[in-house]
Each structure stands twice: as C-alpha cells, then as structure tokens.
C-alpha positions as CSV (number, residue, x, y, z in Angstrom):
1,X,45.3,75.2,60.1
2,X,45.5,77.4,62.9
3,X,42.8,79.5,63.9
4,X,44.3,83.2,64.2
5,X,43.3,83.9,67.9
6,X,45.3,81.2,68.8
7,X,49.0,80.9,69.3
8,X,51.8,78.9,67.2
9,X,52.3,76.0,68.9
10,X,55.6,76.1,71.2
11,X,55.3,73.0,73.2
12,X,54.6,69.4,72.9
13,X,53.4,66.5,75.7
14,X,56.2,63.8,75.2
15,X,57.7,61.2,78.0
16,X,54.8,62.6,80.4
17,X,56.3,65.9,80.1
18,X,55.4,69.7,78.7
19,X,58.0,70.3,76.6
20,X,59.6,73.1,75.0
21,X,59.9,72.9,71.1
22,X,62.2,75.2,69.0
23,X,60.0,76.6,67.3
24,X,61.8,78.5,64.2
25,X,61.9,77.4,60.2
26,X,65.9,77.1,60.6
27,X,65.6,74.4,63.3
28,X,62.8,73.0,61.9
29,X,64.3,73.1,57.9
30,X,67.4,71.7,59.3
31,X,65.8,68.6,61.1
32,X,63.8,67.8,58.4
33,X,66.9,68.0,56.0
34,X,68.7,65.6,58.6
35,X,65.7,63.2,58.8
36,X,66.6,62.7,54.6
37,X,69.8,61.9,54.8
38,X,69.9,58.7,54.3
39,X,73.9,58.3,55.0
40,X,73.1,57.6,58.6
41,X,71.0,54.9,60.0
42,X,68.0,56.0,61.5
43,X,68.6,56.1,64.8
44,X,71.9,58.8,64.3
45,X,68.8,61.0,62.1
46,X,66.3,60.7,65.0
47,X,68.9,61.6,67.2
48,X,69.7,64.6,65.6
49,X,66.6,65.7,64.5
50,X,65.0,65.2,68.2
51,X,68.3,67.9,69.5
52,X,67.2,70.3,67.0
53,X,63.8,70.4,67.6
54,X,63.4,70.5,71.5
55,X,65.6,72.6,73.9
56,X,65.6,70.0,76.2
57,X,65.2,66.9,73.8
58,X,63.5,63.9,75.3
59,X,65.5,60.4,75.8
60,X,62.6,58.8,72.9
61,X,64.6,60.7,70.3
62,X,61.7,58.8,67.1
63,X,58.8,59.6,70.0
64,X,60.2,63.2,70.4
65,X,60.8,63.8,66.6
66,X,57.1,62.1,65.8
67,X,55.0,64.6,68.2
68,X,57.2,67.4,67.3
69,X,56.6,67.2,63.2
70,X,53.0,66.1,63.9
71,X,52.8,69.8,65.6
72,X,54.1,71.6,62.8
73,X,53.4,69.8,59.3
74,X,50.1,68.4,58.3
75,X,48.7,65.4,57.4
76,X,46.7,66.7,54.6
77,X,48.5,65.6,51.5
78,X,49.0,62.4,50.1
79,X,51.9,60.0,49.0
80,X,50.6,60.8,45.2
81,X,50.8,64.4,45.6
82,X,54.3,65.6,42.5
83,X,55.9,67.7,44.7
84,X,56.3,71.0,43.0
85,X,58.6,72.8,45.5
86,X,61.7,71.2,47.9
87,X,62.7,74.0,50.7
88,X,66.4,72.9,50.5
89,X,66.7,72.8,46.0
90,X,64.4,75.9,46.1
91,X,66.1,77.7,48.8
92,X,67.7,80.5,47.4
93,X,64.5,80.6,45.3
94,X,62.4,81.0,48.6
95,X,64.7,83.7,49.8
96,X,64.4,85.9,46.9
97,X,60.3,85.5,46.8
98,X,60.1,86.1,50.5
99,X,62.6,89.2,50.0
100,X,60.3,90.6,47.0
101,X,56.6,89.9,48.5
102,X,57.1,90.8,52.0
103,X,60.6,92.5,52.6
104,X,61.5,89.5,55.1
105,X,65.2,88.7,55.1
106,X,65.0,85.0,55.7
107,X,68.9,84.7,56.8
108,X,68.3,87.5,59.5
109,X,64.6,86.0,60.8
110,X,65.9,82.5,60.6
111,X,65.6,82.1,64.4
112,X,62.7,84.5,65.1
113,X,59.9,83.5,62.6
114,X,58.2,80.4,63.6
115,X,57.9,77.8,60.9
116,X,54.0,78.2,61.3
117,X,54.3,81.3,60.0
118,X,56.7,80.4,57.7
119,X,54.7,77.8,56.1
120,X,52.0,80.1,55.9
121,X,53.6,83.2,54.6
122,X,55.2,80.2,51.9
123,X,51.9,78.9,50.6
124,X,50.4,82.6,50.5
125,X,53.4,83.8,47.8
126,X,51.7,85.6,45.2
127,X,52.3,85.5,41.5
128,X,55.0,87.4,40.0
129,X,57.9,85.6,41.9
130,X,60.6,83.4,40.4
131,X,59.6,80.9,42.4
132,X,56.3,80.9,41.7
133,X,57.3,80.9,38.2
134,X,58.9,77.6,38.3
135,X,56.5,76.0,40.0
136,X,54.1,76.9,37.0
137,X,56.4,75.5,34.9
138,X,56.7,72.2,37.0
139,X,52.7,71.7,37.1
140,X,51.7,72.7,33.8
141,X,50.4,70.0,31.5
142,X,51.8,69.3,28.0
143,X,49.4,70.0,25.8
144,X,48.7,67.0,23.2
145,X,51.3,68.0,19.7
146,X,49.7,69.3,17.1
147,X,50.2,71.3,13.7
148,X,50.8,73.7,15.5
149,X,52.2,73.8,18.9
150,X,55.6,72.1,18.0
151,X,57.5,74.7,19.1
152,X,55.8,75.6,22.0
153,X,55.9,72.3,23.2
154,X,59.4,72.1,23.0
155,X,59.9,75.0,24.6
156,X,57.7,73.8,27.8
157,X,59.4,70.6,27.7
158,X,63.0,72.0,27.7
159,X,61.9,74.7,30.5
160,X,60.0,71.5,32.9
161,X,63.8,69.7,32.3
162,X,65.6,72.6,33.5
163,X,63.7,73.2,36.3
164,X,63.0,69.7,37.3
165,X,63.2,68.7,41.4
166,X,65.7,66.4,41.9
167,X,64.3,62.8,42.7
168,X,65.3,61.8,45.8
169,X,66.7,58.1,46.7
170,X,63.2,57.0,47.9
171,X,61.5,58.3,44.9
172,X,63.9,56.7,42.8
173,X,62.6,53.8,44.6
C-alpha cells in the first residue's frame, strides 16, 4: 500500500545504480506473462522480463527482475491463497469491468496508467461487473445437498466448471 501523498514508484536501486522502471500495466502484464512461460529456461524469461521492465535493463537480468516485481506486487498473500482471478484468462473480462465502472479504455491507457494504479483501480471494481460476477461464482461455497437444494446445487456446480481458472503447470504440480 501506498500512501496517497506519495508517488508511484518509477525507479529502483539495482547494480549500484538509480534506475528507471517502466512503469505501465502493459509492460508489467507482459513480463509477468513471460516469467510463466515455462517453454524457455529461466535465464531466456529473466532476460526478457528484466528488458521489459527497465528502460535501461541492468546486466543481473534475475537481480533486476527481483527488485523490480518487489516494487510493484506485494508480499501479502500466501502460497494457499485459490486464486480467483488470472489478468491474462480474465483479460477481456478486466477490459469490459474497467470500461463499465470507470470509462477507462484499457487498450488506449495501456502505456500511460501505471500498474499501481492499475492494481488498485482492479481490487476496488465494484459489484455489478461480469467479472466480478465470476469471481463470486469461483469463491462461493457448495452448500452441504439437501432435500432441497439439488437443483441449486447443480446449478452452482455447473456455473464454478464453466468458469473455472485454468491450472497452470505448477499447480498441476
């Protein structure tokens, strides 16, 4: 969390030197994405990652990529946490709830709006979305069957399939 009268973080001390971080959801969204994919080694992501994130990407492309993500996603949940959301299978999802609740074109602000803000403006999405419908769906419990809820449980159950996150490879794992 960052206080309001402060800034967005924009830089980051790496290799003994101030540097200059790209600061936007694209760049950010895309490294992230690239740190996943698991058909390169890990050296090829870090690479990659480390050139989207910095304008002038330090040689320590894992040193680089570790302070840079450490400035703009937090700590705060655990391994345990169900992921209810993914930003790249709820994508167009995101784009339509940012489009309805705050009139923000994501495609056209995908270099100007800082993924600070992004994340923010994300976790603040009211009620009354698609998106935030699904994710109701995902999290709600089965209720224990009964006489009575049959049909409503099948229902829930049939809606959680459809709507399921994709598992990736490590959570296969």
């Amino acid at each position: 969390m960052i206080p309001l009268y402060e800034k967005w973080p924009s830089r980051v001390f790496v290799e003994g030197k101030n540097r200059r971080l790209r600061t936007d959801f694209a760049s950010v969204l895309h490294a992230l994405d690239v740190l996943k994919n698991e058909e390169f080694s890990a050296q090829e992501r870090a690479a990659a990652a480390n050139t989207l994130l910095y304008h002038r990407p330090p040689k320590n492309a894992a040193e680089g990529v570790e302070r840079a993500l450490a400035v703009f996603i937090s700590e705060q949940k655990n391994a345990s946490d169900v992921r209810t959301m993914d930003l790249l299978q709820d994508s167009d999802l995101i784009y339509a709830a940012f489009w309805q609740s705050y009139g923000i074109d994501l495609k056209r602000e995908r270099k100007r709006l800082h993924f600070c803000a992004f994340l923010a403006l994300l976790d603040g999405l009211p009620d009354g979305t698609r998106l935030s419908d699904i994710v109701q769906i995902r999290t709600a419990e089965i209720p224990a069957p009964n006489k009575n809820n049959a049909q409503s449980r099948a229902k829930l159950l049939q809606m959680k399939t459809r709507y399921a996150l994709k598992q990736t490879e490590k959570e296969r794992r």
